[in-house]
FIFI-355213 format. One record per residue: residue number from 1; residue in one letter; x, y, z of N, C-alpha, C in turn. Coordinates in pm, 1 decimal. Each point is the difference from the previous one (the first is absolute). Example, Ala and Ser with C-alpha at 12.3 -4.5 7.8 and 13.67 -1.06 7.14 Angstrom:
<nodes>
NODE seq type      n.u      n.v      n.w     ca.u     ca.v     ca.w      c.u      c.v      c.w
NODE   1    A   1319.0   -569.0    780.0    -89.0    119.0      0.0     90.0    120.0      0.0
NODE   2    S    -35.0    105.0    -72.0     82.0    119.0      6.0    -77.0    109.0     73.0
</nodes>
This chain:
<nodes>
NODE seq type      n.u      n.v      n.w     ca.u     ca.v     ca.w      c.u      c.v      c.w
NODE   1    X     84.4   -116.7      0.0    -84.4    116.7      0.0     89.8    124.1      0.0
NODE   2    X    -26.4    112.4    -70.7     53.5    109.1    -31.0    -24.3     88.7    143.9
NODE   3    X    101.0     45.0     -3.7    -28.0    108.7    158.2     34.4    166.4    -83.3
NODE   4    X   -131.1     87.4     76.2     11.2    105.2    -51.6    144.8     67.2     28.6
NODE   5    X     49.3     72.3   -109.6    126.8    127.6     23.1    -63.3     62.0    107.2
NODE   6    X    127.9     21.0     98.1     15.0     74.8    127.1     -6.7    165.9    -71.0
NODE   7    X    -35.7    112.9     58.8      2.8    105.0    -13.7    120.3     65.8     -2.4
NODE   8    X    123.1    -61.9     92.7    107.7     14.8     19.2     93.3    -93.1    -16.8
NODE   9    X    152.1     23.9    -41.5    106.3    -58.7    -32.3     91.2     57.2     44.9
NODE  10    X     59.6    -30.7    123.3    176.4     26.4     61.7    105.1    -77.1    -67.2
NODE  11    X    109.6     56.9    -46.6     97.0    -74.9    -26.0    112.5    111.7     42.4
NODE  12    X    102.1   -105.0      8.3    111.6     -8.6     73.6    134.9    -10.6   -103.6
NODE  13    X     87.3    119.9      1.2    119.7    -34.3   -100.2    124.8     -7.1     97.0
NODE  14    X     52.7    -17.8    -21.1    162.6      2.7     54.0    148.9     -7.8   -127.5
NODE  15    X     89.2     52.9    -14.2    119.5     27.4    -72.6    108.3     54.1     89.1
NODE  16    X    125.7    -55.6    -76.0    165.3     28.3     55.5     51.9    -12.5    -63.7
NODE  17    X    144.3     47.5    -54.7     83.1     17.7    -88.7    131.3     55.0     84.7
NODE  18    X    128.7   -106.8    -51.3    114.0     60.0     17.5     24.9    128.6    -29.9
NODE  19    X     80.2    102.2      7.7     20.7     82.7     23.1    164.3     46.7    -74.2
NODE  20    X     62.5     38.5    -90.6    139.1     16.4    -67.7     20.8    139.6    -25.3
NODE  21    X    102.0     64.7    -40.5     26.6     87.2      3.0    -16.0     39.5   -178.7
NODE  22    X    -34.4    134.5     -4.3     17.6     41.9   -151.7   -145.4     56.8    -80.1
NODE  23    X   -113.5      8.9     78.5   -104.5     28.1    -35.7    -29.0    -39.9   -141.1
NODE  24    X   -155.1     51.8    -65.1    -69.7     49.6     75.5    -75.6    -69.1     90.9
NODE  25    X   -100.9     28.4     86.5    -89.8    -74.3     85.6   -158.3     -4.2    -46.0
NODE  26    X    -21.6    -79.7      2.0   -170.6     26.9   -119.1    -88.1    -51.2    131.9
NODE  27    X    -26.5     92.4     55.8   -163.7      1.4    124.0   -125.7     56.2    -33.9
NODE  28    X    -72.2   -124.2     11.4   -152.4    105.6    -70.5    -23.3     36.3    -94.7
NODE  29    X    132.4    -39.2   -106.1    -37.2     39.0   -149.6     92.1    154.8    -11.8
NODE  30    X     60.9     19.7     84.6     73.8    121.6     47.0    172.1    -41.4    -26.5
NODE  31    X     44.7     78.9    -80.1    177.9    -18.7     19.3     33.1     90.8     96.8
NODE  32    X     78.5     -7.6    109.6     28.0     70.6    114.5    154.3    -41.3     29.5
NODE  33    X     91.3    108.3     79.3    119.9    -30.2     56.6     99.7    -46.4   -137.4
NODE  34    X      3.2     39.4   -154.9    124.5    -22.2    -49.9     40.8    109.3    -15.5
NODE  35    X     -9.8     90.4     48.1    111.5    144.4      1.5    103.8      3.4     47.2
NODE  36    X    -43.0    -74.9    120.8    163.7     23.3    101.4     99.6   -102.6    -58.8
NODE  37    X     92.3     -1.5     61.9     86.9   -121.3    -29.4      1.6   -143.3     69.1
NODE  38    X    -65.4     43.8    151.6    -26.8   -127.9     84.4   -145.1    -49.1    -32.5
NODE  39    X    -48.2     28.3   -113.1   -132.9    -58.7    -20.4     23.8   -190.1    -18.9
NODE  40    X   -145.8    -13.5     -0.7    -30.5   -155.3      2.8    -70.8      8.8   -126.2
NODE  41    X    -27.0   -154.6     10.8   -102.2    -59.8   -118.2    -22.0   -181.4    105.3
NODE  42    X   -125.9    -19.5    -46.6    -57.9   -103.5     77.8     29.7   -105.0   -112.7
NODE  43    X     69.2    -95.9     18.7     72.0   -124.2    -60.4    -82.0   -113.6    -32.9
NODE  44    X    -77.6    -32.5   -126.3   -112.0    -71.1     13.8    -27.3    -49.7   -211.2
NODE  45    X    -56.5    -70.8      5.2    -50.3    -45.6   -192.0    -53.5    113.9    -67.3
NODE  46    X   -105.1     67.5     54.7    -81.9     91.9    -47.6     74.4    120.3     35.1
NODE  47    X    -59.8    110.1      1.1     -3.6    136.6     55.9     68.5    -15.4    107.5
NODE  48    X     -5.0    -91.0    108.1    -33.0    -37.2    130.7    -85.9    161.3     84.0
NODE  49    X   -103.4     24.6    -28.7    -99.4     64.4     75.1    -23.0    -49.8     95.0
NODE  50    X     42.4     26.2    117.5    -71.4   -141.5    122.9   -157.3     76.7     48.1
NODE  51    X    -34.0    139.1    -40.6   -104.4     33.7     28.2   -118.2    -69.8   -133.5
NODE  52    X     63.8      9.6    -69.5   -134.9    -19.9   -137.4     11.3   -130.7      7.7
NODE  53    X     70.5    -87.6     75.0     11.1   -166.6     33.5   -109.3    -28.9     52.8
NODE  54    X     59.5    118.6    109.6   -135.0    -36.7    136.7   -101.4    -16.1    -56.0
NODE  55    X    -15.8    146.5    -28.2   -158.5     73.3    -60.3    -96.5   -141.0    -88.5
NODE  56    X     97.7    -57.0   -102.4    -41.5    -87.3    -82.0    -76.9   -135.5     53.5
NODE  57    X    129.3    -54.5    118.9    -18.0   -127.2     97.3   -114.6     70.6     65.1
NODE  58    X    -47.2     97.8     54.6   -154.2     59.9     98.2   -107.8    -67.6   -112.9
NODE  59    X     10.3     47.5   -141.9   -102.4     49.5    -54.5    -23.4   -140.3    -60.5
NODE  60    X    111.4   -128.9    -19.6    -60.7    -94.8    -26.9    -31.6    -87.9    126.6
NODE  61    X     61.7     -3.7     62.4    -75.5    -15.8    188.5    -89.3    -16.9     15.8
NODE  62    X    -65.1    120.8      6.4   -169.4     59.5     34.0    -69.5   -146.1    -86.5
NODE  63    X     36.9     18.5   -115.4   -113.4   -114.5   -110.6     61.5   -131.0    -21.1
NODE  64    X     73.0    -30.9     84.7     66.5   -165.6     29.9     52.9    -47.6   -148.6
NODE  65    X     98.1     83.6    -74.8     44.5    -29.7    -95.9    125.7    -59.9     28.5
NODE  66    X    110.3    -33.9   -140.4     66.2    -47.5     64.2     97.2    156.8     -3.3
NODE  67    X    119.4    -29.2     63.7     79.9    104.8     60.3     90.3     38.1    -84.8
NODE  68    X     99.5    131.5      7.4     57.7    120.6   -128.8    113.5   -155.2    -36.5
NODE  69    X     70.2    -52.9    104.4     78.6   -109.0    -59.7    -42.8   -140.9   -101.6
NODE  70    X   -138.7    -12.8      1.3    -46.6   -133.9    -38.9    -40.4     93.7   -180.1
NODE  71    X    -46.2    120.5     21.8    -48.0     97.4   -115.8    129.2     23.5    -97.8
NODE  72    X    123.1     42.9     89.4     73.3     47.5    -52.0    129.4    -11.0     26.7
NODE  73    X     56.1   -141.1    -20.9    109.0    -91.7     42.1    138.3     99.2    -32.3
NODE  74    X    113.9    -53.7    135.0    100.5    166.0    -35.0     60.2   -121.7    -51.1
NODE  75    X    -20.9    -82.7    -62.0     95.6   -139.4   -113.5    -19.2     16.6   -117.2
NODE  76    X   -133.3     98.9    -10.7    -17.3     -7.8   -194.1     85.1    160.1    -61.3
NODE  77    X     64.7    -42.2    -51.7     42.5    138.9    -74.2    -71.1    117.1    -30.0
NODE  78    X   -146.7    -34.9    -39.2    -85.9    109.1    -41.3     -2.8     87.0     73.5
NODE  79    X     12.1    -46.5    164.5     25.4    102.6     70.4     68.6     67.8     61.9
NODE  80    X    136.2     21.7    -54.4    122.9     21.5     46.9    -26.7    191.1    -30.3
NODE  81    X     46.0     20.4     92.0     18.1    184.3     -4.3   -198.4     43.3    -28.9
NODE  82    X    -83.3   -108.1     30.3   -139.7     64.5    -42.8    -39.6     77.8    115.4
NODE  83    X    -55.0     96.6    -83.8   -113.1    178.9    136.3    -62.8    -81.9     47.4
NODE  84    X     -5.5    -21.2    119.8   -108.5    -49.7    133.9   -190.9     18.6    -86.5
NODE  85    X     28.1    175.9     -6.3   -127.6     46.3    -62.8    -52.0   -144.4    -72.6
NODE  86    X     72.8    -55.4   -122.9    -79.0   -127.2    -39.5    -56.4    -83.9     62.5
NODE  87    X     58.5      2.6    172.9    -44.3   -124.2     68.0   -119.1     18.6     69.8
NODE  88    X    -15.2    152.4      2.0   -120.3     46.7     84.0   -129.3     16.4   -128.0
NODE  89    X     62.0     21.9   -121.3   -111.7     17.3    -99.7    -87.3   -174.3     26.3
NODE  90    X     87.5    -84.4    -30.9    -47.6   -150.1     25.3    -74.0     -6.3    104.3
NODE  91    X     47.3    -11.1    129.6    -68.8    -23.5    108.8   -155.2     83.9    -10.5
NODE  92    X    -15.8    161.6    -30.6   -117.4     94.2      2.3    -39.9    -84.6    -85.5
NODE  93    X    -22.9    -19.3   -121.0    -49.1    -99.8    -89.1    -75.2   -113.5     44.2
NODE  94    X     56.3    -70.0     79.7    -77.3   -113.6     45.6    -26.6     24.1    135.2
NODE  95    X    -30.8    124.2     65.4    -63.4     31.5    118.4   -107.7     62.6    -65.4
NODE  96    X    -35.8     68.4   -122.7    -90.6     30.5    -16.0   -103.0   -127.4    -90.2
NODE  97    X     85.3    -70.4    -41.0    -64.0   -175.1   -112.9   -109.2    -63.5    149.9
NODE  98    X     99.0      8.9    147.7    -65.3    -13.1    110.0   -122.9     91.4     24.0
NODE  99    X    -65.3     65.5    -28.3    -85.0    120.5     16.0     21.8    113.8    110.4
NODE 100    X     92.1     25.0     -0.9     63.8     71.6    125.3     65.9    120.0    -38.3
NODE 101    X    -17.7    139.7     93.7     91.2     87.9    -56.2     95.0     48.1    106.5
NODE 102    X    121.6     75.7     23.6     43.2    -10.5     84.2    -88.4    148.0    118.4
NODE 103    X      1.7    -85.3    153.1    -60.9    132.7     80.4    127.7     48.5     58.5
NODE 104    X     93.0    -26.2     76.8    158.4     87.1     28.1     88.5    -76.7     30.5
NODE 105    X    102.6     21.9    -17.0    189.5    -33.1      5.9     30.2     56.4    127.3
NODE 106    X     66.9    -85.2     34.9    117.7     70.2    112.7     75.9    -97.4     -8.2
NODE 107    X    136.0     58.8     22.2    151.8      0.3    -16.7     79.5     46.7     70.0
NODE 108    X    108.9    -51.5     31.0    134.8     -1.6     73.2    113.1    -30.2    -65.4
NODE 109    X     70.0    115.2     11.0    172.4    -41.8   -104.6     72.7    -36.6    124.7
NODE 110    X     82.7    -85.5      0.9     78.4    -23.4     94.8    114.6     13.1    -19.3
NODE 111    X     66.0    142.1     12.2    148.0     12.2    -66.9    110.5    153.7     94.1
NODE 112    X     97.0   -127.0     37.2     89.4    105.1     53.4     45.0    145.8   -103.1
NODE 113    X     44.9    -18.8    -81.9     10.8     77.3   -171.7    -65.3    -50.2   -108.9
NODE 114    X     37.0     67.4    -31.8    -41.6    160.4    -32.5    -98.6     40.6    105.0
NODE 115    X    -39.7    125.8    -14.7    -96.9     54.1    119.8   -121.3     21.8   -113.2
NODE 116    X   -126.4    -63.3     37.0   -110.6    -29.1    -83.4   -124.9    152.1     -3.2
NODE 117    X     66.7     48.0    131.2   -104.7    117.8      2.0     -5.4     70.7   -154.7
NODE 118    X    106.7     73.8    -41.1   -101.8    106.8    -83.9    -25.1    -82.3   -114.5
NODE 119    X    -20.7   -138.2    -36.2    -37.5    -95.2    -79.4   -150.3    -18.3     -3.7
NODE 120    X    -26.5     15.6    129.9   -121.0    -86.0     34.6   -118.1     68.6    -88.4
NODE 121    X    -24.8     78.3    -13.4   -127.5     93.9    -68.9     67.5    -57.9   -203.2
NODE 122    X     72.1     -5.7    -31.4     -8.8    -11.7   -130.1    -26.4   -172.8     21.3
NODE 123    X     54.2    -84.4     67.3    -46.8   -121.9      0.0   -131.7    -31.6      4.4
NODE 124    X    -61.4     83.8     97.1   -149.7    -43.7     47.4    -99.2     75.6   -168.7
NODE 125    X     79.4     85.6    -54.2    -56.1     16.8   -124.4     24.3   -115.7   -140.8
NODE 126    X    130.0     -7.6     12.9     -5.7   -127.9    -37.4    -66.2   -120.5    -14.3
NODE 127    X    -22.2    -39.2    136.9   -103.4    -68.1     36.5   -115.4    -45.5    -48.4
NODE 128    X    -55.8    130.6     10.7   -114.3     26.1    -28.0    -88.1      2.6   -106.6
NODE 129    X    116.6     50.5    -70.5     -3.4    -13.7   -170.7     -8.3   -133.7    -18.5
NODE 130    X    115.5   -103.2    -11.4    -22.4   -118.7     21.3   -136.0   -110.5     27.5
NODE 131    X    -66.3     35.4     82.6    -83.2    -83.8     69.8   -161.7     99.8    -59.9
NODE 132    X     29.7    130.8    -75.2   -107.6     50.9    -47.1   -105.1     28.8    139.3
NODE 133    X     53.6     65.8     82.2    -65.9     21.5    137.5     46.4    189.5     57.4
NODE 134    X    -65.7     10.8     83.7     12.3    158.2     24.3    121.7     37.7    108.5
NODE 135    X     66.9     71.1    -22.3    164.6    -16.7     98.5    -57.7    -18.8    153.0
NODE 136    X   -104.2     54.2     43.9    -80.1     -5.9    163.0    -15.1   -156.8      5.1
NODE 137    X     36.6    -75.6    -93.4    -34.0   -157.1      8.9    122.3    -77.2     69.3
NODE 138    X    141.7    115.7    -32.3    106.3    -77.9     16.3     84.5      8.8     82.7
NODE 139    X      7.7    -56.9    165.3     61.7     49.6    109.0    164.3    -33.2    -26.6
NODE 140    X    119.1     45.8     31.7    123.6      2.2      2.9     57.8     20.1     63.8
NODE 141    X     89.8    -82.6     97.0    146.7     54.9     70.4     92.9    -88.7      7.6
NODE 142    X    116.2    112.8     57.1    130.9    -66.9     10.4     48.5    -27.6    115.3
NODE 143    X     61.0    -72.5     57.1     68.5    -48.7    138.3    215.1    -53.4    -62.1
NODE 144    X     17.5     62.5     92.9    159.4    -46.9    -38.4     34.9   -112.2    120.3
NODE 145    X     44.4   -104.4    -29.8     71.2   -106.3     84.3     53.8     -9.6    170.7
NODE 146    X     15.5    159.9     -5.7     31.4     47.8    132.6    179.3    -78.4     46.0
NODE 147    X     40.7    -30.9   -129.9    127.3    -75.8     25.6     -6.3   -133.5     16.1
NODE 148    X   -115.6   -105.0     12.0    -41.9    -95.0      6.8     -9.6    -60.4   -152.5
NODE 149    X     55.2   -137.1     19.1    -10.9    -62.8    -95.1     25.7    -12.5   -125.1
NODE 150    X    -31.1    -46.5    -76.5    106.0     52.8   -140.0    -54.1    101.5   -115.9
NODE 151    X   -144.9     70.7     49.7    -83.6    153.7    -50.1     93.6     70.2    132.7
NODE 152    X     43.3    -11.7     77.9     47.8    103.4    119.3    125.4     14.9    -36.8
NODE 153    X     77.1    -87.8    -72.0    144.9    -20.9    -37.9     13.5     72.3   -163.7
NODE 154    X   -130.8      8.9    -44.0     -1.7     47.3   -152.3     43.5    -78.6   -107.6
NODE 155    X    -27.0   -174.5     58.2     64.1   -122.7    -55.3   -108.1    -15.4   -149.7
NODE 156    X   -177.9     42.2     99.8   -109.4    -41.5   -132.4    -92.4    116.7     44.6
NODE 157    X    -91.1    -37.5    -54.6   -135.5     84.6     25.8   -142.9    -42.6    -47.8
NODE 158    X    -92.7     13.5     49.6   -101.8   -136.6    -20.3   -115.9    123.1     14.1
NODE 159    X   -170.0    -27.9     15.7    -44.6     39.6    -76.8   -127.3   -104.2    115.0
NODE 160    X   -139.2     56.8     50.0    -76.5    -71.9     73.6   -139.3     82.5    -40.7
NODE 161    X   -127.1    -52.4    -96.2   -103.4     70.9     -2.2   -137.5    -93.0     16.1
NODE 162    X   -100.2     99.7     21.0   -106.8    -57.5     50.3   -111.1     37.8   -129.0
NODE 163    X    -71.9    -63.9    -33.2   -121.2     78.1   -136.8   -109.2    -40.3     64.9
NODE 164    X   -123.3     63.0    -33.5    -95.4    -65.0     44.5    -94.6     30.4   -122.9
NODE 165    X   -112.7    -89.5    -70.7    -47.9      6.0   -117.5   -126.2    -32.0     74.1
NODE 166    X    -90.5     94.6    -99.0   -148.0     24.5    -21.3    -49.3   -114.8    -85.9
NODE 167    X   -113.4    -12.5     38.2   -119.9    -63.3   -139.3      5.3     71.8    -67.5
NODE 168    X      9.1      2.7   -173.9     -9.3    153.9   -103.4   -158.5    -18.0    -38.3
NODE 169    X     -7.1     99.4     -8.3   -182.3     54.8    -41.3    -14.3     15.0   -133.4
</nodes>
């Protein structure tokens, strides 16, 4: 027997990425921190976005799909150096095939460096664009390691969001 769609859909992303020297750093769809000389870049198949990872892993979450690794294997070439953005176009795609649109994001960068503040407003536009939703949809912040661990050491930087999806009308 068929059970009616819930009104609501939580999903849950999580992302991390080594951390190397030489920028640029691609967060949120955002290049940030290759000016200086001590800049980073997150070490990974794709882009390595660990935010548009997350974002992606939330949004297929919520609708019990399978996950950004089973979608988008970092073994196949096709996706070597690919924009995250593709991974989130996919996932919105089949959150909406689900009948669902997104109701809000929230997010956490977890990164000793770069310093994410004056980032955060072009990301959450980013975002937004992305997921075809209104920027008031898309919560954002940053926390640095506090010297802890290997985001506190500036070893990686990882990436923790929450979505929550509507029934679409």
């Amino acid at each position: 027997m068929a059970h009616p769609a819930p009104p609501f859909r939580i999903g849950l992303g999580y992302d991390s990425h080594r951390l190397g020297r030489g920028g640029p750093l691609r967060i949120g769809g955002v290049s940030i921190g290759d000016e200086a000389p001590e800049c980073f870049h997150a070490i990974g198949h794709s882009d390595a976005d660990v935010l548009l990872h997350a974002v992606t892993d939330a949004l297929l979450g919520a609708i019990a799909a399978a996950d950004i690794g089973r979608l988008f294997p970092d073994d196949a070439e096709v996706n070597r150096d690919r924009d995250s953005a593709e991974f989130i176009a996919a996932a919105l795609a089949k959150v909406h095939e689900a009948g669902y649109a997104i109701g809000n994001l929230d997010a956490v960068i977890l990164a000793q460096q770069p310093k994410m503040a004056p980032h955060i407003d072009a990301m959450r536009q980013r975002i937004a664009g992305l997921l075809q939703c209104p920027i008031d949809s898309i919560g954002l912040k940053a926390k640095t390691g506090e010297g802890v661990d290997s985001v506190g050491r500036s070893e990686a930087i990882a990436a923790r969001v929450v979505v929550l999806l509507q029934r679409a009308v």
